[in-house]
N, C-alpha and C positions, 0 to 999 in steps of 0.2 A: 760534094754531095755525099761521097761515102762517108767522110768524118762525122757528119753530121748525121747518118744513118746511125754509125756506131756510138754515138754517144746520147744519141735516147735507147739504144738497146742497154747501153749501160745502165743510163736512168733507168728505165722502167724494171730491169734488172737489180738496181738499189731500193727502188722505192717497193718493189715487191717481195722484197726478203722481210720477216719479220726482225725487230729488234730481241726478240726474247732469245737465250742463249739456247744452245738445244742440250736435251736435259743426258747427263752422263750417265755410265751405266752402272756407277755404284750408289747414284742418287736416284734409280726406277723407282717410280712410287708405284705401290700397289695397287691395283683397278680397286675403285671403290667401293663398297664393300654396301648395297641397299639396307637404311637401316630396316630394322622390324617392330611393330608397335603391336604388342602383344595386350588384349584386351578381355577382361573377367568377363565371362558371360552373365549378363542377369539373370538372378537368380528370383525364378517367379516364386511367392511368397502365397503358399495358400493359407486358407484359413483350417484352425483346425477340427477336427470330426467335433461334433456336439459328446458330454459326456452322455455313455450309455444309463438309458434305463431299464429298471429291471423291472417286469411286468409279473405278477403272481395273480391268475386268472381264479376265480370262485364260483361255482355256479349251483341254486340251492334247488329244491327239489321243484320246486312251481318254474324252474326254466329261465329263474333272474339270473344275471351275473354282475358281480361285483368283482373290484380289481384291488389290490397291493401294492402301488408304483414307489421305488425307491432310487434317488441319485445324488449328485454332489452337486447339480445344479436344481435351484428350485424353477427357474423360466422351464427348463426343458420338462420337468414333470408338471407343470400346467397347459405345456404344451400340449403335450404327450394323454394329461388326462380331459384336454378337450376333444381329440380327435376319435377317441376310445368312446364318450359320449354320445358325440357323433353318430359314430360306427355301429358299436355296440349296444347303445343305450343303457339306460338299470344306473344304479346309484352306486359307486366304489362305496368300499368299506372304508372307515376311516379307522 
């Protein structure tokens, strides 16, 4: 009965050892190291200012006013001279 005690303490003592060698101390690998994923932030894309206009206001003696609008885009001075219209009223000088 004892022999037979000690040779499954053996077994389970074999079959519980790993096979993997244990690793030497001139082969320590170094604790792994997390990589990092470093990411460009988006870059929000505005749009850009409208080009300026330049307003040169006139106003004659009966209390009309007439306007001078000058820019590099012509959308924005039709813009520009509807809302003057609008606003202002009187006929710009052309």
């Amino acid at each position: 009965m004892r022999q037979i005690l000690i040779f499954l303490f053996v077994a389970l003592l074999v079959l519980s050892c790993e096979r993997k060698p244990l690793p030497s101390p001139e082969k320590a690998e170094a604790p792994s190291v997390p990589k990092v994923v470093l990411e460009k932030g988006k870059v929000e894309r505005k749009e850009p200012l409208p080009p300026d206009v330049k307003i040169k206001f006139k106003r004659d003696g009966k209390d009309n006013y007439s306007w001078e609008l000058s820019s590099s885009d012509a959308d924005q001075i039709l813009k520009v001279n509807e809302k003057l219209r609008k606003g202002v009223g009187g006929e710009p000088s052309r």
